[in-house]
N, C-alpha and C positions, 0 to 999 in steps of 0.2 A: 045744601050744596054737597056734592059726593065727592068723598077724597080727590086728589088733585096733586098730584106732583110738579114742583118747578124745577126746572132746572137751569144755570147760566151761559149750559152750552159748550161749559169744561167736559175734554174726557175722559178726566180725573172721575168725575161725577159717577160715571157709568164702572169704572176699573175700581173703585173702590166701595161701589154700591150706595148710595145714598143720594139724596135729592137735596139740591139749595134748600129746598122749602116742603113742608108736607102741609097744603091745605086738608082741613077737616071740619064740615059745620063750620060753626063759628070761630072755629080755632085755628092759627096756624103755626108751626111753629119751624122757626127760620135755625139751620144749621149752622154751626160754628164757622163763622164766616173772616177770613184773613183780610189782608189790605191790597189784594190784586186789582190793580186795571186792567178788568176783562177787556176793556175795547185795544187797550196796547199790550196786553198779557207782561206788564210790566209792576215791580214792586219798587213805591218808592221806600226812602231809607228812614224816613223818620217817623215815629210813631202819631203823628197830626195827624201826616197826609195816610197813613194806613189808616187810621179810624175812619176818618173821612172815606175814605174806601169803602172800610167796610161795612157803614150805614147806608151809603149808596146802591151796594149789592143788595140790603136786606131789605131797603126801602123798594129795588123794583119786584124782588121775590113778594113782599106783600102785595105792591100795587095788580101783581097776576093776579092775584085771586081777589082781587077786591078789598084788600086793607089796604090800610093810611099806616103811618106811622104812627098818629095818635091813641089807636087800638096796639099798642106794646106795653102787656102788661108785665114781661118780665125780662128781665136781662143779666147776662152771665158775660163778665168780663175778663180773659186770662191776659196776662202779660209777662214778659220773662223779666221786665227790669222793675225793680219797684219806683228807682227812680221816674221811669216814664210814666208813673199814675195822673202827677199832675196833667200833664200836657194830655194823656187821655180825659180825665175829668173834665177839661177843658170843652175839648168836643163833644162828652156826653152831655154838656150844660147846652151848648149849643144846639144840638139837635134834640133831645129829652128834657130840657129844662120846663117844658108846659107839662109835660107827659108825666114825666117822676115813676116811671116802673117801678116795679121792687126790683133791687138790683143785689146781686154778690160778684166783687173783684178780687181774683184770685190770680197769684202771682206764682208760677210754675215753673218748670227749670227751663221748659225747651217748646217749643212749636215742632211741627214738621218739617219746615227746613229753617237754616239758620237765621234766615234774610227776617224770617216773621216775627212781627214786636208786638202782633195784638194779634187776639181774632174775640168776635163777640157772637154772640148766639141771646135770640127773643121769641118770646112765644106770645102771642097777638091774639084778642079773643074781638070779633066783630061787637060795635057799641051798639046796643040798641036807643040810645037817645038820639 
């Protein structure tokens, strides 16, 4: 498969140079992805419904190219609160709980804007079984 750019159709996307997703071969690897609802360009307030977000955005940036979710071999998790790990953990059990990436969560001072409480980033290698 030849490199392959996704994009969500932000044009942030384009003003800040980079792609939702960079397929490549077997690998794809999904950019630091917030808790936007691209269909309402809306950010809810709680860190649930942003994770939920933004496995939703990463899960259609794989679907482009032909990944599953189940092909997510790694995952990078930032969050401003430490307290909100739990209630992230939460949803990473829900949607990774079969999968079990190697994962590092890392709790940072700030996002890009203030509203954001998570953003997560996966790199996805095609299964061959």
């Amino acid at each position: 498969m030849p490199r392959h750019l996704v994009s969500t159709g932000s044009p942030f996307e384009k003003a800040a140079g980079y792609s939702r997703a960079v397929l490549d071969g077997n690998m794809a690897f999904v950019s630091g992805t917030t808790g936007y609802d691209y269909t309402t360009m809306t950010m809810p307030a709680d860190v649930t419904s942003q994770a939920r977000n933004c496995f939703r955005t990463i899960e259609a940036a794989l679907r482009e190219g032909g990944f599953a979710m189940h092909d997510i071999v790694r995952a990078t998790y930032y969050i401003t609160n430490p307290a909100d790990a739990d209630a992230l953990f939460a949803v990473c059990g829900e949607v990774l709980g079969q999968i079990r990436p190697a994962a590092t969560l890392l709790v940072v001072a700030g996002l890009y804007r203030p509203e954001m409480k998570v953003e997560i980033e996966v790199t996805a290698k095609l299964r061959s079984d």
